[in-house]
Backbone as a ProteinNet text record, in pm:
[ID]
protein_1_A
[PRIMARY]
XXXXXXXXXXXXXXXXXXXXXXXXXXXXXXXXXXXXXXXXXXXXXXXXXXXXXXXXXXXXXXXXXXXXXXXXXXXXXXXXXXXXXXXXXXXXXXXXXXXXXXXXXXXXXXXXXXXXXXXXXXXXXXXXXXXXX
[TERTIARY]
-647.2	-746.5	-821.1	-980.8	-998.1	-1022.3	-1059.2	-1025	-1096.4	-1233.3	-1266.8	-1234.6	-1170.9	-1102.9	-962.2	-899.1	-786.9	-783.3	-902.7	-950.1	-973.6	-1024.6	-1050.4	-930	-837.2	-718.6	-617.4	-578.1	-590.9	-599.6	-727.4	-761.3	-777.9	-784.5	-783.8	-577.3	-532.3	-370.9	-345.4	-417.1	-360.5	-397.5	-548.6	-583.7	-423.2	-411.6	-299.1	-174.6	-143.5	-41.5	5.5	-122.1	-156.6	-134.5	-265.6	-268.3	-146.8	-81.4	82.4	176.9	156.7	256.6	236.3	93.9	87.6	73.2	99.9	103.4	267.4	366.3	511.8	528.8	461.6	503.3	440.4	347.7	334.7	436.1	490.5	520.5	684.8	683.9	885.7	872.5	740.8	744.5	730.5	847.4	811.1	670.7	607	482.9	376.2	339.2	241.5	293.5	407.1	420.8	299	348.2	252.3	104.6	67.8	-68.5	-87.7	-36.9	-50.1	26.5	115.8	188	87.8	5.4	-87.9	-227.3	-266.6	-342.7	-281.9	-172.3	-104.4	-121.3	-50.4	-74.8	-167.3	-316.2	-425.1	-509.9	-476.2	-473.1	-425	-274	-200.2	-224	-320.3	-378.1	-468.9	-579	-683	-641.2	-550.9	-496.8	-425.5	-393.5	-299.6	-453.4	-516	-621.8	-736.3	-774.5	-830.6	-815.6	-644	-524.1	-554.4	-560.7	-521.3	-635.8	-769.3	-905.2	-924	-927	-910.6	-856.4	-707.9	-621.8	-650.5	-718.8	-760.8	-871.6	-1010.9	-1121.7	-1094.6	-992.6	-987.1	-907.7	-776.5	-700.9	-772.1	-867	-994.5	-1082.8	-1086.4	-1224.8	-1097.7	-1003.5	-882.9	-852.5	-851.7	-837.9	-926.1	-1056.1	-1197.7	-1244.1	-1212.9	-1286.8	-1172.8	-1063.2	-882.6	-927.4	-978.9	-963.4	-852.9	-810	-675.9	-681.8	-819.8	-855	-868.3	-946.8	-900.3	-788.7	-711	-550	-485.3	-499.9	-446.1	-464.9	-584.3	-629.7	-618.8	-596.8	-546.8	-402	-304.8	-181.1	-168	-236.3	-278.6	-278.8	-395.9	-452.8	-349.7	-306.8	-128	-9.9	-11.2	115.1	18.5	-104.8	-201.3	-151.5	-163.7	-135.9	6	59.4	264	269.2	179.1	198.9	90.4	7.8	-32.9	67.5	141.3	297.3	339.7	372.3	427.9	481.3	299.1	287.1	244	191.9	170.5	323.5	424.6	552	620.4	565.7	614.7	539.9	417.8	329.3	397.7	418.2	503.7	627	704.4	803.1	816.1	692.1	663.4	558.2	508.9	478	607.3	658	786.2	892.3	869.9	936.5	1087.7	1099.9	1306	1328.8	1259	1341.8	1169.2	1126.6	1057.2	1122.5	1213	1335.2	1381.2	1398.4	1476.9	1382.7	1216.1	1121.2	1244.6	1255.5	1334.6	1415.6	1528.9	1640.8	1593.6	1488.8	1434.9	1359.4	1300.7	1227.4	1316	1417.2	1558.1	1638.7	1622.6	1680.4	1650.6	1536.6	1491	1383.9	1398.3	1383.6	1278.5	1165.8	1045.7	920.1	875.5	763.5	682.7	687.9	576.9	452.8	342.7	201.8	249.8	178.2	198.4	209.2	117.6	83.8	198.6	290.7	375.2	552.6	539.5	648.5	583.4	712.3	714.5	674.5	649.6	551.4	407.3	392.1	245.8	94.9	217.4	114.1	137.2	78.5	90.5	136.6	183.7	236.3	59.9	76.8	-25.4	-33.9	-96	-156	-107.3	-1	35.8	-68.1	-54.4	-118.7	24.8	-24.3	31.1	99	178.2	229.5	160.3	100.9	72.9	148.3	65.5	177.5	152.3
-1710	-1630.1	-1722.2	-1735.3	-1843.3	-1764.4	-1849.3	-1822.7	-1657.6	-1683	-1601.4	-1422.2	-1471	-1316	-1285.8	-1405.1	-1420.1	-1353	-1405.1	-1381	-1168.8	-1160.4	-1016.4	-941.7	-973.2	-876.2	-893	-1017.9	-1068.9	-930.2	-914.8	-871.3	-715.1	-675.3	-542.6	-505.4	-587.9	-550.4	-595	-639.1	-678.1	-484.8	-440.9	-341.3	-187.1	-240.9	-151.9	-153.8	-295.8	-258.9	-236.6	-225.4	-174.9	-38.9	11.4	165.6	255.7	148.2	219.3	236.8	99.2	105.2	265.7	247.1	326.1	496.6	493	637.6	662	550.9	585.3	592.5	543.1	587.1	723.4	754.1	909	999.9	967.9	1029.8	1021.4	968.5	986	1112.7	1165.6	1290.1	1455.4	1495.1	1625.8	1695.8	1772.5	1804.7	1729.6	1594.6	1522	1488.2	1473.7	1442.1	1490.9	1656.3	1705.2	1697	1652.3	1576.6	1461.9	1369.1	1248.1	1231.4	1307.2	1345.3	1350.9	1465.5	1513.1	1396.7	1293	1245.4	1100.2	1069	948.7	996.2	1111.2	1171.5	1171.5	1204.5	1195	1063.6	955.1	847.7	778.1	767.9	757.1	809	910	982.7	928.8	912.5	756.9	666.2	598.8	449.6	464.3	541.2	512.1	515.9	601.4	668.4	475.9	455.2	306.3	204.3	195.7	136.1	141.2	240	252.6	248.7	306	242.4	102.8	48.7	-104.8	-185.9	-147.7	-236.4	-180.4	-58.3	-52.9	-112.3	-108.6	-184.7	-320.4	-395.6	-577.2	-598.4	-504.2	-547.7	-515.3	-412.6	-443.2	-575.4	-617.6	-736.2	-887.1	-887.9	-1023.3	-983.5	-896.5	-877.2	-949	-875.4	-923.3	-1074.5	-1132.5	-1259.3	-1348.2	-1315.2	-1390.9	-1460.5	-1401.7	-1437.2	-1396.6	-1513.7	-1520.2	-1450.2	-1487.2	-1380.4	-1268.4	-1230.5	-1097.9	-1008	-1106.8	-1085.5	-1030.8	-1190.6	-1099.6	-1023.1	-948.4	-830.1	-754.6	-737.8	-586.1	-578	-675	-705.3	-623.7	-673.1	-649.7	-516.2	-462.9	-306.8	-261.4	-308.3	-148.7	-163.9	-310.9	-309.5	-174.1	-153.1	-115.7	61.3	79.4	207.7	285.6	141.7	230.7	207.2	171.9	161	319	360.2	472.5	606.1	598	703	710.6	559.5	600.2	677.2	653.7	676.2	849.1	878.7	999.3	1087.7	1041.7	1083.3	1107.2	985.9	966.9	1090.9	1116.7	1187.4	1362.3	1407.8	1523.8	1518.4	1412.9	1423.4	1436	1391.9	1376.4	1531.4	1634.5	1721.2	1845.7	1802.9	1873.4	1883.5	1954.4	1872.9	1886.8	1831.2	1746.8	1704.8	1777.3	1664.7	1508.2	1528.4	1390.4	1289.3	1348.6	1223.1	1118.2	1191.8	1097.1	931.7	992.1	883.9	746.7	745.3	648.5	599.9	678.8	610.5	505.6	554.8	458.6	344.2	376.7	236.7	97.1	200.2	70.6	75	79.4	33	-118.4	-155.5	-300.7	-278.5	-161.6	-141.7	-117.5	-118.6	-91.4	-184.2	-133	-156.1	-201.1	-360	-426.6	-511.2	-519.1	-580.5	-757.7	-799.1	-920.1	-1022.9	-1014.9	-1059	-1047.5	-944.8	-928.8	-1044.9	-1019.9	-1097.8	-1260.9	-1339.1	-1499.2	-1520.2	-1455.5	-1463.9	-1492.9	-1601.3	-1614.3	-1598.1	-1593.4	-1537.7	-1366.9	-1281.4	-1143.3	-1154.7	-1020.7	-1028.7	-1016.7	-1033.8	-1036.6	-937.1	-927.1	-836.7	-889.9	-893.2	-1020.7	-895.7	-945.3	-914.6	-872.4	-793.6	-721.6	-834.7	-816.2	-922.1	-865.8	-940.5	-927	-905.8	-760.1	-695.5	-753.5
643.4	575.4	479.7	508.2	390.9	229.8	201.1	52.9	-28.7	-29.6	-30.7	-10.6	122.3	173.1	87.2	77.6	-52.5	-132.7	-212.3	-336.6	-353.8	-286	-257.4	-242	-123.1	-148.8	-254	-295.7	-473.5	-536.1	-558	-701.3	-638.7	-544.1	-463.3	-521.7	-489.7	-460.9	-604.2	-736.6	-842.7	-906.8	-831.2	-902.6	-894.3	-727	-666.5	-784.1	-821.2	-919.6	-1058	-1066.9	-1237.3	-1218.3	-1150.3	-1125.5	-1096.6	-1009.9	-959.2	-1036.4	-1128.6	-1246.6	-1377.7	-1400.7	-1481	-1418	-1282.6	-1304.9	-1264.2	-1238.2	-1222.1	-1429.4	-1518.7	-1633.7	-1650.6	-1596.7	-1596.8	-1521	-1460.4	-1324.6	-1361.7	-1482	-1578.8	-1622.2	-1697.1	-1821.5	-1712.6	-1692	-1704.9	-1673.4	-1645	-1639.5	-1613	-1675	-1662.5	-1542.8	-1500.7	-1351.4	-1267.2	-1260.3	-1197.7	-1184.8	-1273	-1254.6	-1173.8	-1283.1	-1219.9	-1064.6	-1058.3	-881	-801.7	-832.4	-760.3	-690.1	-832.6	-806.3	-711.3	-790.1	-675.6	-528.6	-516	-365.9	-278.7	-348.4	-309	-276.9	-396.6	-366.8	-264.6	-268.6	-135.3	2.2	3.2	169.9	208.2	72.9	106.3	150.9	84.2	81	258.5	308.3	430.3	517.7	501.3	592.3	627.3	466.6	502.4	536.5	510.3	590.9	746.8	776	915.3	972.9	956.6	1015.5	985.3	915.7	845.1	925.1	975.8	1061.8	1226.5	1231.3	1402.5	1422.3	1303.9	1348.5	1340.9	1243	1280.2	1334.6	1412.3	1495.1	1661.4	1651	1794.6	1753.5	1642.2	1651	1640	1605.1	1686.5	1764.6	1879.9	2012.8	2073.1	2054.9	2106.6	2079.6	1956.8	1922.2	1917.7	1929.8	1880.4	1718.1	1654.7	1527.9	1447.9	1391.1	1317.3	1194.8	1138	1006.1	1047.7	1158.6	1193.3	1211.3	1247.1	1292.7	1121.1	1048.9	944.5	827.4	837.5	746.9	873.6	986.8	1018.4	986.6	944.9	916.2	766.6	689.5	541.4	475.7	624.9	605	677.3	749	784.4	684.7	597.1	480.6	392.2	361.7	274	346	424.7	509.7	484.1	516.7	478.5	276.1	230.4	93.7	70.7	143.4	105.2	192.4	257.7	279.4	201.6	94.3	20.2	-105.8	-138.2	-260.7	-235.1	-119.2	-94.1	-110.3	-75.2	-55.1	-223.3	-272.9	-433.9	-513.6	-488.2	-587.3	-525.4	-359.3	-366.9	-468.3	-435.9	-589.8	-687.3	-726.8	-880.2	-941.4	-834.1	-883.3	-884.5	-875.3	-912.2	-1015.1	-1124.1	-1287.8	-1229.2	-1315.2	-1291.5	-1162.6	-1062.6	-929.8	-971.8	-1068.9	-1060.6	-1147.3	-1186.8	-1278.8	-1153.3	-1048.6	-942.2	-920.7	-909.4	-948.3	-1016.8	-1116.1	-1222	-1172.3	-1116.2	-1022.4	-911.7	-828.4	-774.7	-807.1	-907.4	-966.5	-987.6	-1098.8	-1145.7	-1026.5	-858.3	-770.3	-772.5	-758.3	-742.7	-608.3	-544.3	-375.8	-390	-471.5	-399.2	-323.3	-251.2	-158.8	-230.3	-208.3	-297	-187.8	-274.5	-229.5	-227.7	-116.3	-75	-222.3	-279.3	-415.1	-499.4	-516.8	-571.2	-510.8	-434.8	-316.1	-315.4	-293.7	-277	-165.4	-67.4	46.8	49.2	88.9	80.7	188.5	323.8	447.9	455	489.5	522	666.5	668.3	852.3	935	1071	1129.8	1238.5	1334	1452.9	1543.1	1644.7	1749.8	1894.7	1956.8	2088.2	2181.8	2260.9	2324.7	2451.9	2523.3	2613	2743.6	2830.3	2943.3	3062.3	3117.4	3210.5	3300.1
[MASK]
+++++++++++++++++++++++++++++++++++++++++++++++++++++++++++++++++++++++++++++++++++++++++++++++++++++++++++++++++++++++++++++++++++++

């Protein structure tokens, strides 16, 4: 991916974990859960939805052209897709007062689903091609 394109999901996936962070501190209190639940959720239906057009239109254009950059931002946009399940899944929890305490337990697991940026990984997974029948 050259740089440029870097640079973009960078600061795209730095925005992802600010925003995420601060609505799991909403998403501790009782009631404000339910707000902020609501809006993570909604967020998260976007986030899978652009995910998943994102990674079908550049995983058809590295089919078509075998571009490797193509290859890996449709890689990018389906991590971007199962990170919007998730959060869609998190924000039903979290509009729910007291079962959104469980939120917390999971956080201090260590287990969550983090953005490439976040992880010692420095390539994203990619688009492999289908094997020839």
């Amino acid at each position: 991916m050259n740089g440029t394109t870097q640079n973009i999901f960078n600061n795209l996936e730095k925005g992802f974990v600010v925003a995420e962070s601060a609505l799991n501190t909403a998403g501790y209190i009782p009631l404000v859960s339910s707000v902020s639940g609501g809006i993570r959720g909604t967020i998260g239906a976007l986030q899978f939805q652009i995910g998943l057009l994102s990674a079908l239109g550049f995983g058809i254009a590295a089919a078509v052209s075998d571009s490797e950059e193509y290859s890996e931002i449709a890689g990018r946009s389906l991590h971007y897709a199962a990170h919007g399940v998730g959060n869609n899944l998190r924000g039903t929890v979290e509009v729910i007062p007291v079962i959104n305490l469980l939120t917390i337990l999971y956080d201090l697991s260590g287990e969550r689903y983090k953005y490439a940026i976040e992880t010692e990984a420095t390539e994203p997974a990619t688009v492999t091609e289908a094997p020839a029948a």
